[in-house]
BANUKE-793950 format. One record per atom (N, C-alpha, C): residue number from 1; x negated, y negated, z negated. Coordinates in nm, 4 decimals, m for minus. Layout:
N
<NUM, <X, Y, Z>>
...
END
This chain:
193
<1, <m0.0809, 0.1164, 0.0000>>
<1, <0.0000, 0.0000, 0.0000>>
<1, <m0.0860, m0.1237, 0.0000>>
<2, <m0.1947, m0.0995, m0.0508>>
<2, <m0.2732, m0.2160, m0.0404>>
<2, <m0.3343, m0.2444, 0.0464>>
<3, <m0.3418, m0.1116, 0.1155>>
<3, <m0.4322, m0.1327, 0.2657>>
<3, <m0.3103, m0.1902, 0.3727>>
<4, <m0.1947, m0.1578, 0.3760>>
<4, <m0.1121, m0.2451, 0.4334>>
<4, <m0.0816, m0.3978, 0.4131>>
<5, <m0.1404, m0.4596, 0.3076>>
<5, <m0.0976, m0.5806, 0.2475>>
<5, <m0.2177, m0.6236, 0.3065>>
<6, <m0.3558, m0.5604, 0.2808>>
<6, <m0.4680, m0.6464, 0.3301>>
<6, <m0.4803, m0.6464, 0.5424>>
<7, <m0.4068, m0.5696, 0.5571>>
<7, <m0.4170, m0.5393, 0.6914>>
<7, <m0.3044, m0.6365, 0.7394>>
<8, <m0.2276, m0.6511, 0.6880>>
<8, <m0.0668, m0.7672, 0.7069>>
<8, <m0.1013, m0.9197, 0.7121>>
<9, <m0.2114, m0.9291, 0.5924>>
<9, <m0.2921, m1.0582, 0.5900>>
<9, <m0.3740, m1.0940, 0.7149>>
<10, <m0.4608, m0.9854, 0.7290>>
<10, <m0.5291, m1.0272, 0.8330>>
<10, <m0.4484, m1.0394, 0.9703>>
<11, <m0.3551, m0.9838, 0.9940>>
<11, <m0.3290, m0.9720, 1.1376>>
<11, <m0.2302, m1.1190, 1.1139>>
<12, <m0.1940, m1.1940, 0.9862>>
<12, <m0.0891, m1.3050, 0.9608>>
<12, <m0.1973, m1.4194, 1.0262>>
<13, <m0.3502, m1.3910, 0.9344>>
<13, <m0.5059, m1.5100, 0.9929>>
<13, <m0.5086, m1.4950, 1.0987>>
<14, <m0.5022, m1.3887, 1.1905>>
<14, <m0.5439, m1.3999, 1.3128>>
<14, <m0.4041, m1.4611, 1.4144>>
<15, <m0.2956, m1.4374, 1.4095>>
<15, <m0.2184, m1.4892, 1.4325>>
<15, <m0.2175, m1.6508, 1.4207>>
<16, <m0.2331, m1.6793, 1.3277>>
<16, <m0.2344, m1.8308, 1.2663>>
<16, <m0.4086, m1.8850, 1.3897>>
<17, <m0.4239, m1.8068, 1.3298>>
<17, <m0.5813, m1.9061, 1.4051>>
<17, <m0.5458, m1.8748, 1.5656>>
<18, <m0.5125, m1.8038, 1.6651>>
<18, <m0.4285, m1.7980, 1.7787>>
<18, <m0.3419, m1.8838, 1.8193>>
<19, <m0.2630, m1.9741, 1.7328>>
<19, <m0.1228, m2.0337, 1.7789>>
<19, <m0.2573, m2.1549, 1.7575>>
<20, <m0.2782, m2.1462, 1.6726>>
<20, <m0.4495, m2.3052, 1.6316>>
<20, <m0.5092, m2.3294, 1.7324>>
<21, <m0.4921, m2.2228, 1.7737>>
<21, <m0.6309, m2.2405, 1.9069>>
<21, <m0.4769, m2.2939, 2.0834>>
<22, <m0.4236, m2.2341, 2.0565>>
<22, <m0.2921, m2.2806, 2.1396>>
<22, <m0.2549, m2.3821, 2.1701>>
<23, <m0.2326, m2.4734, 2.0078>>
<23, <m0.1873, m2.6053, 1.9908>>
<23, <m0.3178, m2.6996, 2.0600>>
<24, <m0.4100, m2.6417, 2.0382>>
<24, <m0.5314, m2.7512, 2.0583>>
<24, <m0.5777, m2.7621, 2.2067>>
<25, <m0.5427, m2.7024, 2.2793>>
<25, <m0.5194, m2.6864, 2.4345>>
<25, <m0.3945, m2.7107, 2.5407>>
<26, <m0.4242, m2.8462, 2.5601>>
<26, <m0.2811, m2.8980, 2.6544>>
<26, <m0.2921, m2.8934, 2.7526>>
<27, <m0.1909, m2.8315, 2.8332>>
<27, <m0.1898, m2.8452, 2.9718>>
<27, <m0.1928, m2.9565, 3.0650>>
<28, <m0.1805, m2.9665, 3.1691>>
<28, <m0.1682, m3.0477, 3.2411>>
<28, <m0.0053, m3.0989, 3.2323>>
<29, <0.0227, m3.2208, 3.2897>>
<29, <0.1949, m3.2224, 3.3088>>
<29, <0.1932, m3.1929, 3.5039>>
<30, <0.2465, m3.1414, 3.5303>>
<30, <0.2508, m3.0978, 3.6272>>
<30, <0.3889, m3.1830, 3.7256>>
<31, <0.4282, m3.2801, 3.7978>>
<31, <0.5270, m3.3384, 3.8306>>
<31, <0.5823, m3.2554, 3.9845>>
<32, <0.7238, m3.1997, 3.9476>>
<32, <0.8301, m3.1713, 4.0079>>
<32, <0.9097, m3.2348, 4.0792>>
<33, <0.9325, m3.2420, 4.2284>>
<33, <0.9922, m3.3132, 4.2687>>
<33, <1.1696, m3.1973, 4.2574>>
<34, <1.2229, m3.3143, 4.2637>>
<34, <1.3638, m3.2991, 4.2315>>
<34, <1.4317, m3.2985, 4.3396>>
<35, <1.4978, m3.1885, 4.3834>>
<35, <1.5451, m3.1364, 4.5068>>
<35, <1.6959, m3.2521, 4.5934>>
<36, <1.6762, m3.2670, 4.6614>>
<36, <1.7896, m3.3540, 4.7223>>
<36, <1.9057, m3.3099, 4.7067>>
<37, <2.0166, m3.4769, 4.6672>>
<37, <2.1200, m3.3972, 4.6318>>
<37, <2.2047, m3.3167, 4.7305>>
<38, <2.3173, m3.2412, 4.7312>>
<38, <2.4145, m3.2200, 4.8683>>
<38, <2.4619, m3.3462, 4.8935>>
<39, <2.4627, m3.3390, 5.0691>>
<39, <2.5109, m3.4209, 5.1035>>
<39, <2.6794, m3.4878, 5.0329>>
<40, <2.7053, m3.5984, 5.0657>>
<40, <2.8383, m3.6414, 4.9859>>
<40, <2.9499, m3.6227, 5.1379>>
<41, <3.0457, m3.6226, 5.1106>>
<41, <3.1261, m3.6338, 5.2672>>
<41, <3.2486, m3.6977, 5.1722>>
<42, <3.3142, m3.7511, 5.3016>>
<42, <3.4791, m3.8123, 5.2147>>
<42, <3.5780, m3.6815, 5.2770>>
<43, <3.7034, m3.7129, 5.2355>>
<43, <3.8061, m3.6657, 5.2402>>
<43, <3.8340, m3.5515, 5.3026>>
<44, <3.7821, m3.6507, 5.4714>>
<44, <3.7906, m3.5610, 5.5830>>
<44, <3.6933, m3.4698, 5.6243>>
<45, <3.5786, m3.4823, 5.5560>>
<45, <3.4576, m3.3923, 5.5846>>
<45, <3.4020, m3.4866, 5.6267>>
<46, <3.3858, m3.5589, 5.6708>>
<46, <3.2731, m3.6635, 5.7421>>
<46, <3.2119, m3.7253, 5.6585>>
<47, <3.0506, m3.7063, 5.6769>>
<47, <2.9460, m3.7878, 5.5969>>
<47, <3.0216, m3.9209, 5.5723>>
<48, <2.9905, m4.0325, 5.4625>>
<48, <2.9528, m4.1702, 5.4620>>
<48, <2.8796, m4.2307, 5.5280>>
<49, <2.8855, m4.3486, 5.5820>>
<49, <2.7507, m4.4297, 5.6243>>
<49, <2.6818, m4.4245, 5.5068>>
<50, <2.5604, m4.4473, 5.6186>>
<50, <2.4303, m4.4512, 5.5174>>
<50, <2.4113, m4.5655, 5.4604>>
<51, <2.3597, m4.6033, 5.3577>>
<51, <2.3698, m4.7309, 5.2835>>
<51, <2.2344, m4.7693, 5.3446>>
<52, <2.2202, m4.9109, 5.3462>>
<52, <2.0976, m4.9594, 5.4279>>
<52, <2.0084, m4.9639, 5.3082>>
<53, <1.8954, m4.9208, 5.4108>>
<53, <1.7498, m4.9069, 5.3262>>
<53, <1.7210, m5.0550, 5.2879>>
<54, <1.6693, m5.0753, 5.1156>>
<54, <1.5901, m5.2131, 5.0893>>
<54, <1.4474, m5.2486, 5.1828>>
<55, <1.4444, m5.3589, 5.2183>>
<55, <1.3396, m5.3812, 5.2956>>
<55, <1.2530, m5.4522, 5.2055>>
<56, <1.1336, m5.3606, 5.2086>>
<56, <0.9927, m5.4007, 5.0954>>
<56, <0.8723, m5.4604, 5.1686>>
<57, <0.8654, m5.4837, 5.2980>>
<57, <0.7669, m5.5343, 5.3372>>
<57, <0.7631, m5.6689, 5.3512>>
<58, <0.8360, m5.7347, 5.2799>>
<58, <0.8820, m5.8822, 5.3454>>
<58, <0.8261, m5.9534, 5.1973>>
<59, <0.7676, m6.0825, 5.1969>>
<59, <0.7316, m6.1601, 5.1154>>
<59, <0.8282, m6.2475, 5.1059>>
<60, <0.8428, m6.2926, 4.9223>>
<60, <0.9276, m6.3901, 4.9111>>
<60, <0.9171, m6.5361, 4.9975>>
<61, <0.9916, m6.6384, 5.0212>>
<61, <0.9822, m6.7686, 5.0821>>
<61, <0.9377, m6.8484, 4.9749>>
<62, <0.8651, m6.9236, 4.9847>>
<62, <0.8359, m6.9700, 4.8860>>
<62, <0.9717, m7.1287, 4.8928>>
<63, <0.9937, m7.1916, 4.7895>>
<63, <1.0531, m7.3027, 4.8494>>
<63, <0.9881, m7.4191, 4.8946>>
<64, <1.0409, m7.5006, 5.0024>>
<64, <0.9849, m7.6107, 5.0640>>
<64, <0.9461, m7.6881, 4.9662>>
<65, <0.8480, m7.7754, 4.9560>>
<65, <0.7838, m7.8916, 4.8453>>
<65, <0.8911, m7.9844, 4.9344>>
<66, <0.9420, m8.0847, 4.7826>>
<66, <1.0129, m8.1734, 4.8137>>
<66, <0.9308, m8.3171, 4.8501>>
<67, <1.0158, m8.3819, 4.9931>>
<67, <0.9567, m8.4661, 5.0170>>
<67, <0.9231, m8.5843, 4.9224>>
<68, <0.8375, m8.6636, 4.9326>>
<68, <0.8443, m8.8054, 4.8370>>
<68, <0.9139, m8.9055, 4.8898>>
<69, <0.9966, m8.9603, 4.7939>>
<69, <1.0498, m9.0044, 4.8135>>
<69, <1.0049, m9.1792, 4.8673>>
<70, <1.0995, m9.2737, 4.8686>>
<70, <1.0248, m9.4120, 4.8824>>
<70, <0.9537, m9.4708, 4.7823>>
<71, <1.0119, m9.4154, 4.6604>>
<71, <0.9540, m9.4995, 4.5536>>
<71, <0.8550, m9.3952, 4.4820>>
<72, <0.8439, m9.2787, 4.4948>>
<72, <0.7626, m9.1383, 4.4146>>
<72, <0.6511, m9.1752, 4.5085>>
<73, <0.6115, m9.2232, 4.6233>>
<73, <0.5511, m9.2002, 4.6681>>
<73, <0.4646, m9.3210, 4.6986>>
<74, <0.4627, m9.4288, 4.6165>>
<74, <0.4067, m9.5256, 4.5830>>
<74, <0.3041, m9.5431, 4.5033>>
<75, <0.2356, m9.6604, 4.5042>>
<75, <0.0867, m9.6500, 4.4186>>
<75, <0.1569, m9.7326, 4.2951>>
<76, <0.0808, m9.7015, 4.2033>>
<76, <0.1170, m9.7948, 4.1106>>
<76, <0.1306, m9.9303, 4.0906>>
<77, <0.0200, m10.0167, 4.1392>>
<77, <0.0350, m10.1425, 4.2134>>
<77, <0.1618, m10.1802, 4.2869>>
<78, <0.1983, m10.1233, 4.4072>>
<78, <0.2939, m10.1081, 4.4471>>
<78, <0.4649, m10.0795, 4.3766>>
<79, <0.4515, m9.9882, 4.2919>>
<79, <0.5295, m9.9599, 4.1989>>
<79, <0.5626, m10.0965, 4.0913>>
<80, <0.5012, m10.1323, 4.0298>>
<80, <0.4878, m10.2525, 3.9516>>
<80, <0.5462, m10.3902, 3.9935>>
<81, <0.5056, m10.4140, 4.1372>>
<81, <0.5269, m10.5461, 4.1992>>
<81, <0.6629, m10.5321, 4.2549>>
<82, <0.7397, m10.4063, 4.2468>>
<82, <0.8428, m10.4119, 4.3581>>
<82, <0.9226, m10.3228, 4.2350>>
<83, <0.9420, m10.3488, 4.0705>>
<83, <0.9547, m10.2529, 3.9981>>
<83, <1.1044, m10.1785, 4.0075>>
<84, <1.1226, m10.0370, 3.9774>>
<84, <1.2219, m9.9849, 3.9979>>
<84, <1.3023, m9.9763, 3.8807>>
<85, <1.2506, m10.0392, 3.7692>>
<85, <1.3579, m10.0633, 3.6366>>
<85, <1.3650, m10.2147, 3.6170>>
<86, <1.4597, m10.2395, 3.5991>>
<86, <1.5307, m10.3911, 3.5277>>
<86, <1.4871, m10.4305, 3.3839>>
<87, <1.4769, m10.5492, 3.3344>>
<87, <1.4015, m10.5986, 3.2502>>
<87, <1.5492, m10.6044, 3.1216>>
<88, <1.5386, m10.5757, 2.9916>>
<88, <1.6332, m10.6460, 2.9362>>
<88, <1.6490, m10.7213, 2.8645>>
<89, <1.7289, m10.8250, 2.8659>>
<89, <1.7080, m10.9270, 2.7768>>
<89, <1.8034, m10.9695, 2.6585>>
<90, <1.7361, m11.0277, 2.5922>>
<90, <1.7890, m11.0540, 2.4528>>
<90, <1.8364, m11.1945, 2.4352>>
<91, <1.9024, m11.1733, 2.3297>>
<91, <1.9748, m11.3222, 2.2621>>
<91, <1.8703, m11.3829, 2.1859>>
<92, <1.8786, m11.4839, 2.1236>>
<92, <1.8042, m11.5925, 2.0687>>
<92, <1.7630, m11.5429, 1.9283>>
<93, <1.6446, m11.5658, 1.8956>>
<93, <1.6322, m11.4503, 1.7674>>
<93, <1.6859, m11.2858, 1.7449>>
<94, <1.7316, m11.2283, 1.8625>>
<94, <1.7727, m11.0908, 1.8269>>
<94, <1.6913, m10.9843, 1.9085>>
<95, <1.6754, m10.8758, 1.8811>>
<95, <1.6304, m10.7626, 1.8971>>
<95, <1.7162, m10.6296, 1.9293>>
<96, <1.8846, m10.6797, 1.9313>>
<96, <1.9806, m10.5922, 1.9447>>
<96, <2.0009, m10.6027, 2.0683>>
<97, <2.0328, m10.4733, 2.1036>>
<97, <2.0616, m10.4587, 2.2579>>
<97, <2.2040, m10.4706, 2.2482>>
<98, <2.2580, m10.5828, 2.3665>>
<98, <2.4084, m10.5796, 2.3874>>
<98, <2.4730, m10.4500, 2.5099>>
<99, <2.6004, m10.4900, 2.5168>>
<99, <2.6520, m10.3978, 2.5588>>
<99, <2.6114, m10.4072, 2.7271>>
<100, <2.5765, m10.5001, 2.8144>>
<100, <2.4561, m10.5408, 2.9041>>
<100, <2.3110, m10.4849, 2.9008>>
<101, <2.2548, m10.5019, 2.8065>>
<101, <2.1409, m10.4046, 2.7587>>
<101, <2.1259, m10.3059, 2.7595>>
<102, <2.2275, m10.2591, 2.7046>>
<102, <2.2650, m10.0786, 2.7003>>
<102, <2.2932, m10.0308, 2.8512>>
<103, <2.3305, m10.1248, 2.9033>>
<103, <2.3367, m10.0848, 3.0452>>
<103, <2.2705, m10.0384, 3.1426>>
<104, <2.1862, m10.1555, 3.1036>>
<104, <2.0218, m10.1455, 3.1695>>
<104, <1.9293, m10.1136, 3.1572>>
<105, <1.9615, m10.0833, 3.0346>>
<105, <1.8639, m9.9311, 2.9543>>
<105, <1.8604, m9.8155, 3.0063>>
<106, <2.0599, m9.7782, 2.9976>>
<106, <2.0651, m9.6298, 3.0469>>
<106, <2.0506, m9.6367, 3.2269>>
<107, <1.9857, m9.7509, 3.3131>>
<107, <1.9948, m9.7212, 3.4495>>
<107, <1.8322, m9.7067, 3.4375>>
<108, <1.7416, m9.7748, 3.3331>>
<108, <1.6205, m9.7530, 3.3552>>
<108, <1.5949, m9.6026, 3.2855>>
<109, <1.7044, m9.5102, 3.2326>>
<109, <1.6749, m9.3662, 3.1717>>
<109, <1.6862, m9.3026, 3.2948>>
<110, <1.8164, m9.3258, 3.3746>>
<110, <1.8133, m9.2777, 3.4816>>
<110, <1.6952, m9.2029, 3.5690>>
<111, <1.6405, m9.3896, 3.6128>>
<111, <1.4660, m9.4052, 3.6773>>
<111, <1.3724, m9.2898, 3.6163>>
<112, <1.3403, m9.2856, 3.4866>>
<112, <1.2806, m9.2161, 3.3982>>
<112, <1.3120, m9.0629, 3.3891>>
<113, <1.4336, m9.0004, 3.4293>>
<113, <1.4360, m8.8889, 3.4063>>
<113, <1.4210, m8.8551, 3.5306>>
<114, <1.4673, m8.9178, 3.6649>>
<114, <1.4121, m8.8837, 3.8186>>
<114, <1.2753, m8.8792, 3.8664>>
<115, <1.1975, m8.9386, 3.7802>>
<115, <1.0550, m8.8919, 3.7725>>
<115, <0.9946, m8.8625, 3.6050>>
<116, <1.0125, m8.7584, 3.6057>>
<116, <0.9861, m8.7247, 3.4672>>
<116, <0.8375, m8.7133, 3.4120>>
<117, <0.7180, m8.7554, 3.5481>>
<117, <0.5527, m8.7533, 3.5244>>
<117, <0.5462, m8.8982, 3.4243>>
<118, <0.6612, m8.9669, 3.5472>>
<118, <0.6289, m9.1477, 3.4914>>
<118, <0.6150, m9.0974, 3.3036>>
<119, <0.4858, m9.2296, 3.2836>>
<119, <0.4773, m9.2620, 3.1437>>
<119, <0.4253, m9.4475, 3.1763>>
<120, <0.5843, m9.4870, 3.0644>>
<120, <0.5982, m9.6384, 3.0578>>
<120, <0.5906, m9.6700, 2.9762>>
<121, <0.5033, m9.8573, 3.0209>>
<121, <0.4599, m9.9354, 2.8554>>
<121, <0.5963, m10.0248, 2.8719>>
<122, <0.6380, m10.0406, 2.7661>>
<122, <0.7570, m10.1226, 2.7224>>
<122, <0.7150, m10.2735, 2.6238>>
<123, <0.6899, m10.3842, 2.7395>>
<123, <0.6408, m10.4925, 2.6943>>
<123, <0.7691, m10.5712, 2.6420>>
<124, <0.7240, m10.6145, 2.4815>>
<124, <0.8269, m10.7233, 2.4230>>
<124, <0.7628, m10.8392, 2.4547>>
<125, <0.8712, m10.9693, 2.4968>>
<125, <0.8342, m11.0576, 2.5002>>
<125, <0.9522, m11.1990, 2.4397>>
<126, <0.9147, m11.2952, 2.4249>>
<126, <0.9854, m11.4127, 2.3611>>
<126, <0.9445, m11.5400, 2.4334>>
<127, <1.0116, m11.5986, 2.3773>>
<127, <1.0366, m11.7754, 2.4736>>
<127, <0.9067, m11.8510, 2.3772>>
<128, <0.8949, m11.9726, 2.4326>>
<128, <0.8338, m12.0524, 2.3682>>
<128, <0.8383, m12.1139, 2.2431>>
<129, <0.9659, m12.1187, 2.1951>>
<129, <0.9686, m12.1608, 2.0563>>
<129, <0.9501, m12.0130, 1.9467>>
<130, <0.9325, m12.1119, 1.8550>>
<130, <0.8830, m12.0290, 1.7011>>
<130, <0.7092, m12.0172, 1.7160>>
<131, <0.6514, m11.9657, 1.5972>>
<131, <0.5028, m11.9017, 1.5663>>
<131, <0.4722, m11.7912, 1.6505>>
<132, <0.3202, m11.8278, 1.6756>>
<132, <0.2590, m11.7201, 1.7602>>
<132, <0.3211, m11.5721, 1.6985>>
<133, <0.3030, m11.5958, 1.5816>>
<133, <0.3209, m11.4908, 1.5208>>
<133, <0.4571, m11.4122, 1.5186>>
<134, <0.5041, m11.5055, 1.4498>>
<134, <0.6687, m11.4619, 1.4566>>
<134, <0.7248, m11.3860, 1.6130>>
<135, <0.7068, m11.4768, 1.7047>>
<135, <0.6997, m11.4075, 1.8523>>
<135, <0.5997, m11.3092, 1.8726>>
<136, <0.5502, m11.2665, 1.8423>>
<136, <0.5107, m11.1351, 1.8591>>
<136, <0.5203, m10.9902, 1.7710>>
<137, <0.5909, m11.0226, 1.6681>>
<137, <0.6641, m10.9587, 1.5627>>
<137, <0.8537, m10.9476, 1.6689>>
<138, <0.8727, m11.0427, 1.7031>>
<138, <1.0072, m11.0348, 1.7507>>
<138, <1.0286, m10.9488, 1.9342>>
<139, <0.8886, m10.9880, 1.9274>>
<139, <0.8434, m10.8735, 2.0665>>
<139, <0.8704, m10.7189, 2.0258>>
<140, <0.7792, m10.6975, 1.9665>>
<140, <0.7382, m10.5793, 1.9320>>
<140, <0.9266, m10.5171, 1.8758>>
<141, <0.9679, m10.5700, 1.7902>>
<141, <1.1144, m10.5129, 1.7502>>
<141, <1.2100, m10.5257, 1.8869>>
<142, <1.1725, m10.6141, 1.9998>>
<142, <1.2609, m10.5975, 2.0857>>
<142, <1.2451, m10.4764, 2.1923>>
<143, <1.0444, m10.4487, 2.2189>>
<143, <1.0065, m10.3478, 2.2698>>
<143, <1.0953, m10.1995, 2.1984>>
<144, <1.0455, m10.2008, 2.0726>>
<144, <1.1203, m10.1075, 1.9963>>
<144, <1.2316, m10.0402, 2.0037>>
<145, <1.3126, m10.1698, 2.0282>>
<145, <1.4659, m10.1163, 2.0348>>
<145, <1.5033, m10.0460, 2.1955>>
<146, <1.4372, m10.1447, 2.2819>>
<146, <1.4625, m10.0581, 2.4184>>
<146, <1.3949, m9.9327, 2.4059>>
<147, <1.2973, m9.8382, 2.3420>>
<147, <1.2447, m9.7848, 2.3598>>
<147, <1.3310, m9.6741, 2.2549>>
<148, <1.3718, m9.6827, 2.1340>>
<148, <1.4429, m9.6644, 2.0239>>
<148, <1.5858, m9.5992, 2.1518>>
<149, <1.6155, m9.6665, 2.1988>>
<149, <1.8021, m9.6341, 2.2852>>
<149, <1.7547, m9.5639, 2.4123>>
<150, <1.6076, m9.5538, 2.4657>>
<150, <1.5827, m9.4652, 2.5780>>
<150, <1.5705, m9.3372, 2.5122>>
<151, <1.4991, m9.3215, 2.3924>>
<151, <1.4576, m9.1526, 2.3290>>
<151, <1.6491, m9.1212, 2.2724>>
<152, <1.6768, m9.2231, 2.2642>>
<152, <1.8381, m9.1588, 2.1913>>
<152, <1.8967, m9.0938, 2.3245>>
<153, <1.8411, m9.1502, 2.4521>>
<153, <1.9137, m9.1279, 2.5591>>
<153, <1.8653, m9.0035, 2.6218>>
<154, <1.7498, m8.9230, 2.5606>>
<154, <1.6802, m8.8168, 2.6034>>
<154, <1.5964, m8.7985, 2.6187>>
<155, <1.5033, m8.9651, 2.6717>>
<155, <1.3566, m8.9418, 2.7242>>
<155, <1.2924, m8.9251, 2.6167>>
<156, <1.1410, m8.8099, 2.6770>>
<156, <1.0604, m8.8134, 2.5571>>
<156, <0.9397, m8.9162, 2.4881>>
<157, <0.9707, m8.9146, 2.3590>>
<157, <0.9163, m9.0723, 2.3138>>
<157, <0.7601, m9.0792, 2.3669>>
<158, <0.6721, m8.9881, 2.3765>>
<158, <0.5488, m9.0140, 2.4446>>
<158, <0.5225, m9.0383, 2.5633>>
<159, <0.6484, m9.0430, 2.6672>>
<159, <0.6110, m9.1246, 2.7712>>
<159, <0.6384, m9.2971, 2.7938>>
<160, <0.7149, m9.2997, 2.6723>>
<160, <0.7231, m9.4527, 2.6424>>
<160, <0.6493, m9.5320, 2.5200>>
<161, <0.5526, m9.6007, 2.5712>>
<161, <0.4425, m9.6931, 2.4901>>
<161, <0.4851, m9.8823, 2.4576>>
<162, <0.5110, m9.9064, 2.3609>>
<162, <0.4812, m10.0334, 2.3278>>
<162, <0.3897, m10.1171, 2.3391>>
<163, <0.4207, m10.2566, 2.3663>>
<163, <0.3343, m10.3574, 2.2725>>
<163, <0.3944, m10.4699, 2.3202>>
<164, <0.3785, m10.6141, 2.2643>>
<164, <0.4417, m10.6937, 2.1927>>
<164, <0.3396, m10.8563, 2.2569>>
<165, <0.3984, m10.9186, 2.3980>>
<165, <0.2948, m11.0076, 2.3798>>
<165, <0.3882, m11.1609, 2.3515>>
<166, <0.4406, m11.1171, 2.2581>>
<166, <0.4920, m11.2143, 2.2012>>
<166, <0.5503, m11.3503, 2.3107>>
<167, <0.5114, m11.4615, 2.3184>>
<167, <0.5557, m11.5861, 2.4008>>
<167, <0.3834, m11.5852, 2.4832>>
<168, <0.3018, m11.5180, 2.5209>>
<168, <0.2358, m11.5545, 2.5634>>
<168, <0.2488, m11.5470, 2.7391>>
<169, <0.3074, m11.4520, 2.7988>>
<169, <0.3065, m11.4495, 2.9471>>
<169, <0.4814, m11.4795, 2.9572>>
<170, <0.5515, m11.5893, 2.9960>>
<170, <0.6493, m11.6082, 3.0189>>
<170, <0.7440, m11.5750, 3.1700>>
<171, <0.8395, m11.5296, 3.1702>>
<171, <0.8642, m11.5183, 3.2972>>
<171, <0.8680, m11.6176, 3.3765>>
<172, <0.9158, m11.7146, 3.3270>>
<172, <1.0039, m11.8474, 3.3764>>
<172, <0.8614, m11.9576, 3.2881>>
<173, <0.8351, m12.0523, 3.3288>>
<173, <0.7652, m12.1370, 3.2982>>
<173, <0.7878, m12.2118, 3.2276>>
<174, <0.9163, m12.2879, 3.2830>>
<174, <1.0082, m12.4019, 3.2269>>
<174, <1.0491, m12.4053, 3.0758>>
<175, <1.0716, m12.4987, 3.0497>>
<175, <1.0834, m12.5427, 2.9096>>
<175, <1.2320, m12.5835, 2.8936>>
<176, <1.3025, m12.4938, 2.9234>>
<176, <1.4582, m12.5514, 2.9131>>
<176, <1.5270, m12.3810, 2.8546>>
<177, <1.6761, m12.4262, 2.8225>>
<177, <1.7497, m12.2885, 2.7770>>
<177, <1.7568, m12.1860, 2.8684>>
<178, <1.7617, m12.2114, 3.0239>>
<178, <1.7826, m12.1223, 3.1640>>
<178, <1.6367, m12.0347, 3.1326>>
<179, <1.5322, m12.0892, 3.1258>>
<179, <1.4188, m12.0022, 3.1083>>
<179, <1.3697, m11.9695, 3.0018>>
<180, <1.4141, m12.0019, 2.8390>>
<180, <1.4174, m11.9233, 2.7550>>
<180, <1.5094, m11.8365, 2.7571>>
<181, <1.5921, m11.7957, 2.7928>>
<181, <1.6832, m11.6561, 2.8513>>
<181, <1.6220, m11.5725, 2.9480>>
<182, <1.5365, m11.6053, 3.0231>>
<182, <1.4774, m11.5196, 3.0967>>
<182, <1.3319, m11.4302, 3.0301>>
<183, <1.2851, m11.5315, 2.9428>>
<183, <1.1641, m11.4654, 2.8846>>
<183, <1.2017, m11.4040, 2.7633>>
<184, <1.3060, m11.4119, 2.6967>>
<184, <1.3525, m11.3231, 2.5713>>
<184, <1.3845, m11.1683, 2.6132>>
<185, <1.2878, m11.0788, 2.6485>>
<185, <1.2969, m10.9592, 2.7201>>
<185, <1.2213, m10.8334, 2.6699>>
<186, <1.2316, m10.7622, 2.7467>>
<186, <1.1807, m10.5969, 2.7550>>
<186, <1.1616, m10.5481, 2.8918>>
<187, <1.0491, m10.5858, 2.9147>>
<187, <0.9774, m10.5619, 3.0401>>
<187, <0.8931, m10.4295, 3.0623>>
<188, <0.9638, m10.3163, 3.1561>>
<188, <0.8664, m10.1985, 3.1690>>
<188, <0.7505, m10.2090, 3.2774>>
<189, <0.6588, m10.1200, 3.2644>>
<189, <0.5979, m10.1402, 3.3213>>
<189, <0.5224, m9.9924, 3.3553>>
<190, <0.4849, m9.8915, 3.4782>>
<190, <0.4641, m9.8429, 3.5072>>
<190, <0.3263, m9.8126, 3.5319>>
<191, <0.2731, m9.7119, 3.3631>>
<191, <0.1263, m9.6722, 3.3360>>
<191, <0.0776, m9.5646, 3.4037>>
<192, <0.1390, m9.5071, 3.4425>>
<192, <0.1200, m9.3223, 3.5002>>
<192, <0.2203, m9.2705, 3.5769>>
<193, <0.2154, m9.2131, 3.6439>>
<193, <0.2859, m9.0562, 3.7507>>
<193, <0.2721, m8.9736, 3.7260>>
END
């Protein structure tokens, strides 16, 4: 009985070390092609048309580059002197954009989102009366605010830059109320494409 138990063992090791040696040897995967199906027919016995083959030799189109336009396709110089945004202007001591302002704000967002490279400086400016100072403090809050109602309007604030030259470059020369209305403004100005 014991010689059966020790003989049961061994033939259990050798077994075991057999399936060991089995596991540790993988075959190849060997790929099967998969036999065609039967044909399909309708009703009457008659095949279907054949469904048309995809055609793989053909490269996508790429799309046409869009032309430039009259004004995209301008130099900056050019751009500047002939500018494609409107200036806006302010009331006497204010920095609030009226309902005119807002107007001409959202036609210069317009401009701005039809070329979305443009990056614009947004010059404040003021009339001749008051302190150097004060006018260029009242610049800068008027730059602000146009610039403040363009990002509300979507554009992103790093393509629009400030600064503030107070009463120093006037539009209008004159020293009367007609041309302090013209220089109380927000003048863009076209830094980049």
């Amino acid at each position: 009985m014991m010689r059966t138990l020790k003989s049961s063992r061994v033939l259990v090791l050798v077994l075991l070390c057999v399936v060991a040696a089995a596991c540790g040897k993988k075959k190849p995967v060997v790929a099967v092609p998969m036999p065609a199906p039967p044909p399909f027919t309708t009703a009457g016995g008659t095949p279907p048309p054949a469904a048309p083959q995809p055609v793989t030799d053909v490269l996508p189109v790429p799309p046409e580059p869009l032309a430039e336009d009259a004004i995209g396709g301008r130099s900056l110089d050019d751009l500047n002197r002939e500018s494609p945004f409107k200036p806006v202007f302010f009331g006497l001591d204010s920095s609030d954009l009226d309902a005119e302002g807002q107007k001409i704000a959202q036609e210069n967002g317009a401009v701005l989102r039809k070329y979305p490279t443009w990056v614009v400086t947004i010059e404040g400016h003021a009339d001749e009366r008051g302190t150097a100072e004060y006018n260029l403090a009242l610049g800068e809050r008027r730059a602000m605010s146009a610039r403040t109602y363009l990002v509300a309007l979507g554009i992103a604030p790093d393509r629009l830059r400030v600064v503030s030259y107070g009463k120093e470059f006037p539009f209008d020369p004159a020293h009367d109320e007609s041309a302090w209305a013209k220089n109380r403004r927000a003048h863009f100005v076209i830094m980049a494409k």
